[in-house]
Structure formats: C-alpha cells, structure tokens
C-alpha positions, 0 to 999 in steps of 0.5 A: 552537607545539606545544612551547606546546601541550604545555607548557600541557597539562602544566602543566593536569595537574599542576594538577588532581592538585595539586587532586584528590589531597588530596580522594581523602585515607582517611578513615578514623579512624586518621589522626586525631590525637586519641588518643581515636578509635578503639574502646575495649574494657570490662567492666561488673562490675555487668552482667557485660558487655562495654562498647564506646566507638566515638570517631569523627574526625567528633565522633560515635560510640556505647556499646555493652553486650553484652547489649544489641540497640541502642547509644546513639549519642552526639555527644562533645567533649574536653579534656586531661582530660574527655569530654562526651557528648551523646546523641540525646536532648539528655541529657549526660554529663561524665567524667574520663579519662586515657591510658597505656600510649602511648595504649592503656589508656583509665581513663574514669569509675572503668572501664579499656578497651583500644584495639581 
C-alpha cells in the first residue's frame, strides 16, 4: 500500500511540472519566430536624427525620433513583403520592406535600419 502511495504522489508531480513548466516559458521577444521583432536602428536624413522601430512579439510596438520627448505607439501586422502600422489615434500607415543580411538590415519605406 505504500508502494501505491508513493507511486501516486510520483506520478501527481511529474503531472504538475508537465503543466507548470510550459507556463514559466521567457517571454521575452527573442524567442519569436517573426524576424521583424526586436529594435530597429535609423537615421533621418531630413531631421538629422536618429529613428528608433520597437517590433514586439505581442503585435505592438513604437517610433521613436531622437529629438523627440514622447514615441508614438503603434499596433502592427506583417506580410512577406509589407508592414501596416495602426497608431493610437486609429491613423494607418502602409509600407514595403525587405530583410537581408540574415535578417539584420531592415530596408523599410526608402530608409535602411539595424537590428540592435
């Protein structure tokens, strides 16, 4: 009977860390499979400033000029080939983009960013 006992508490662990252990996963961006999360780095040849893209797993992420006190959050969506931006204030913005150098150049809109 104790032989049972123990088998049956055994057997009650391996079931929660078979539950518990895929909720305790990181999540944090560098596990995602979409190459285009993660922080992108831009110059602004008409500001003279630096541009900063935040793609995050979640769907969200935000612009960011140098000069700049507040960035622009923003809600995006991506195909093979575009990136369509919502903003907070329901304004959208469309755009064409490729990846290259293994997914660390970024050439979106006419502007080329780096992958921090």
């Amino acid at each position: 009977m104790k032989q049972l006992k123990k088998l049956t508490a055994l057997f009650a662990i391996l079931l929660a860390m078979v539950v518990i252990a895929p909720a305790c996963s990181d999540d944090d961006d560098k596990g995602s499979s979409n190459p285009l999360v993660g922080t992108w780095v831009g110059y602004d040849d008409k500001d003279n400033s630096e541009i900063i893209y935040v793609f995050k797993a979640d769907g969200t992420g935000y612009e960011e000029y140098e000069f700049d006190s507040e960035p622009e959050e923003f809600r995006w969506v991506a195909t093979e080939s575009s990136i369509t931006l919502t903003y907070e204030d329901g304004s959208t913005y469309t755009a064409s983009y490729s990846l290259s150098d293994n997914g660390k150049t970024l050439r979106y809109d006419g502007d080329i960013y780096t992958k921090r």
